[in-house]
N, C-alpha and C positions, 0 to 999 in steps of 0.2 A: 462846396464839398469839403469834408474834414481832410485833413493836413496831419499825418502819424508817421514819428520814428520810430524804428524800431530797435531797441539796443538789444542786440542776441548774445547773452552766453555762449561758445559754439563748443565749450563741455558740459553743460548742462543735459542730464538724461542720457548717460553715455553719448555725449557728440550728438543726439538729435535736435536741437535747440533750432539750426539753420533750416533740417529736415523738415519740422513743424511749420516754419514760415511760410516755409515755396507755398503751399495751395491756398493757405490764406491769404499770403499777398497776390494772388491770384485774383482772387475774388474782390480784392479791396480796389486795386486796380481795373480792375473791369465793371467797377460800378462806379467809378470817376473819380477816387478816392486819390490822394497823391501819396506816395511810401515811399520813405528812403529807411535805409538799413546801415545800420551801424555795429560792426562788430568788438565785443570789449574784450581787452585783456589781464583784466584784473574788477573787482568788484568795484576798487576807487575810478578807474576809468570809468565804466558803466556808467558808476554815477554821475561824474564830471561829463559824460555824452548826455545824459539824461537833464541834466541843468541848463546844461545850452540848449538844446531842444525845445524845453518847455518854455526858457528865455525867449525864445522864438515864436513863441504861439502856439507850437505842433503839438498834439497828444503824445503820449510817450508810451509804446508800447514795450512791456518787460519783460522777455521774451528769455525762458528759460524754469526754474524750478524757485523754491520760495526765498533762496539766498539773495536773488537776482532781483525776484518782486521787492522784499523786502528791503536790501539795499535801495534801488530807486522808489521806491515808495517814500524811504526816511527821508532820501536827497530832496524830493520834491513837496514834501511835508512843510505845511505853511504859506508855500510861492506861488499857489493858484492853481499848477501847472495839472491839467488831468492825466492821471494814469490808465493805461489800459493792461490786461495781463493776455498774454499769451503761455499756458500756461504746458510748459517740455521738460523738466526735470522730474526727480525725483518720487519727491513727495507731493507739489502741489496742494499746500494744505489750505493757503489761502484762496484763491482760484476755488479750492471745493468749498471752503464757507461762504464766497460767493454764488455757488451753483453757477460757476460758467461751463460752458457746456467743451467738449473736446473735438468736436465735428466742425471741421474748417467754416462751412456753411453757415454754420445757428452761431459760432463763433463772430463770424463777418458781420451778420446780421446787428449783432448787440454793439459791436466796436462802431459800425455806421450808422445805427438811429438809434439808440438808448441816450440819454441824457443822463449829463454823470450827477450820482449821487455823491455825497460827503460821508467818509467811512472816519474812524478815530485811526489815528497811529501811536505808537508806544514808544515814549522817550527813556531812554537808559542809559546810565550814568553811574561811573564808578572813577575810583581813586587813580589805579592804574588803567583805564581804558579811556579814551576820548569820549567824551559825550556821545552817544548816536542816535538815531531814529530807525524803529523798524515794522511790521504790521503787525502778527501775529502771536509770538508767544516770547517770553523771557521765562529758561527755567532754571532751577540750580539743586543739583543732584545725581542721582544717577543717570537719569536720562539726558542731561550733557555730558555724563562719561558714554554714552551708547551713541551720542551722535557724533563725538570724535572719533570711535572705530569703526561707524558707519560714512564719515567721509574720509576715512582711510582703507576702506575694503578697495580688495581692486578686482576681487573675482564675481562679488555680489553688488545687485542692481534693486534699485526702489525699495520695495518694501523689504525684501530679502535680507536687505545689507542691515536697513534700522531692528527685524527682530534680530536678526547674530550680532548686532552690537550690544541690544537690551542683555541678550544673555550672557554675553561677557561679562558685561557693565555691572549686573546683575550678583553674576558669581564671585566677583572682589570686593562687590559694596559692605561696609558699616557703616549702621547709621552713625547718623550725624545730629550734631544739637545745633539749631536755628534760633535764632532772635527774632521774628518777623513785624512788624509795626506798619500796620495798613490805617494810612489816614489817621497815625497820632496814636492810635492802640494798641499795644504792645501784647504781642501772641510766643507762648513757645511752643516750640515743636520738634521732636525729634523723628528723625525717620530718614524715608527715600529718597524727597524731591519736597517743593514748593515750585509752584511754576504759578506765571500773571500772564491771564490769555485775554486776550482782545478775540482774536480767535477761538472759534469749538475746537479746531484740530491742529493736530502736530504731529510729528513723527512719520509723518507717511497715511494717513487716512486714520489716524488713534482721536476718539472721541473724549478728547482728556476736561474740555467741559463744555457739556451740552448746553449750557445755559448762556454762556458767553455771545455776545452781537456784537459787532463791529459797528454799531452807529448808537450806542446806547453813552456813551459818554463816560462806562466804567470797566473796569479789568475783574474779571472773574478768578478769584487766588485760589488754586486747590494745592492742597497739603495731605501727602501720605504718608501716613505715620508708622516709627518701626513694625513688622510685623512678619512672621517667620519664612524663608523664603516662598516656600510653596504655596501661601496666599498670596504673596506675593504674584507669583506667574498669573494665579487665579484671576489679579488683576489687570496686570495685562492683557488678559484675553478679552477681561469685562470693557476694556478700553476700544476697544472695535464697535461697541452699542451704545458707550457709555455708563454701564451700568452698573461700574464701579463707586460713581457717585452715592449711591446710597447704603453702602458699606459703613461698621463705624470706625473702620480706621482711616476714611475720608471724609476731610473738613474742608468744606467750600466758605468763603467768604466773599465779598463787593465790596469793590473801592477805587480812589483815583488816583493813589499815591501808594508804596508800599515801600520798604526797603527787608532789603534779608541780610543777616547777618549771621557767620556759622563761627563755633568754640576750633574749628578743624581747617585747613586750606579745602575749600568744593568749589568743583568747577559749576559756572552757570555757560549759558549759552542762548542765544536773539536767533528765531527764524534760520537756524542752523549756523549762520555766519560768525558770531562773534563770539570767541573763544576767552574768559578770563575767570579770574577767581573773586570768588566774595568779598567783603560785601559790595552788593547794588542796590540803585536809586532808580524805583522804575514808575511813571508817571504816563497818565494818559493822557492824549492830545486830542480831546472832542473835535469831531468832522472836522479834521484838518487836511485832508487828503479826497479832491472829485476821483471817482472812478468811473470808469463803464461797465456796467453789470446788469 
């Protein structure tokens, strides 16, 4: 019978992270499954629980929102070790491009007889920041100034917090001029954002690229270009469907490599967690990473 840690966030999703656990480890437990529980206190913890774990042989379940996935996801990137998600915070964006489900039950079910598949993870690399690894998305523009005031809200929750961040984010932006170079090609761009999705989604349920799979071996780049603000909003709303993609002030490209570079200091930002400024070195790491899904 499988062998699973579980490292809990226990601020993750306003303090439900631990909440979320009880009935599934209910169920994990009562169908012969062995679980111990490990609480972090810091994302570097997390991680360093999540390494010895998998050191160990035990599945490693990430028990919390996409900072939490995405940290132990990077930490266990390459080592074999299988990740499961439990997915209590926020956003849960990767957990949804998974289609795992939220009902303890059909949850339990997939963590106890699915057989892990190999997903890609996204390696990111800059000057000032440590090398890291994370699942989901690296973006740099606005929408890293909306995810910083979105994990600094303290009155607003999930989705609430990332649109009142976008609109702030939103109403102090100028664009900005970008360098981008995918795979050796040299692209410019001015505008809102450039973000490299391994993932469809980000931000809280935003379908920023539909096209994007986590087991294809490439990063889906979209690039929104200056454009007055009130199309703007137009497109964040389009971001719910996706359907901002075929817009022309959106340019989607595929690749395995990309770096961005801006004329201006812009903040980027990994799976909501890592906070720093341009430029970045963002690279895909085909199926490096067994899940359960």
């Amino acid at each position: 019978m499988r062998q699973f840690t579980a490292v809990v966030n226990p601020t993750a999703g306003g303090s439900t992270g631990a909440a979320t656990l009880l009935p599934l480890a209910r169920l994990l437990r009562e169908a012969g499954a062995e679980l111990e529980t490990e609480y972090s206190h810091s994302l570097a913890h997390a991680q360093d629980l999540a390494r010895r774990a998998g050191e160990r042989g035990r599945i490693v379940l990430a028990v919390g929102g996409d900072g939490i996935a995405g940290g132990i996801g990077g930490a266990l990137s390459g080592t074999g070790a299988v990740l499961g998600l439990v997915p209590a915070g926020r956003g849960n964006d990767f957990a949804r491009a998974l289609d795992l489900p939220s009902d303890p039950a059909a949850l339990a079910g997939i963590l106890l007889h699915s057989e892990p598949r190999p997903v890609d993870t996204v390696e990111v690399e800059s000057a000032v920041h440590e090398r890291t690894v994370v699942l989901g998305s690296v973006y740099a523009g606005v929408d890293a100034v909306a995810n910083r005031h979105a994990n600094h809200a303290r009155l607003l929750r999930g989705s609430a917090s990332y649109y009142a961040g976008g609109l702030r984010a939103v109403t102090g932006w100028r664009a900005a001029d970008y360098r981008v170079t995918v795979d050796g090609e040299e692209h410019t761009h001015r505008g809102y954002t450039v973000v490299a999705a391994n993932s469809p989604y980000y931000g809280s349920g935003r379908l920023i690229a539909p096209g994007a799979r986590v087991d294809d071996g490439l990063l889906d780049i979209v690039m929104i270009r200056e454009a007055p603000r009130r199309l703007f909003f137009a497109l964040m709303n389009e971001l719910k469907t996706g359907g901002h993609v075929g817009r022309p002030e959106v340019r989607v490209l595929r690749g395995r490599e990309l770096r961005i570079e801006a004329t201006r200091p812009v903040y980027y930002g990994a799976d909501g967690e890592v906070e720093a400024t341009l430029p970045v070195t963002v690279r895909v790491r085909p199926g490096d990473l067994p899940v359960l899904y």
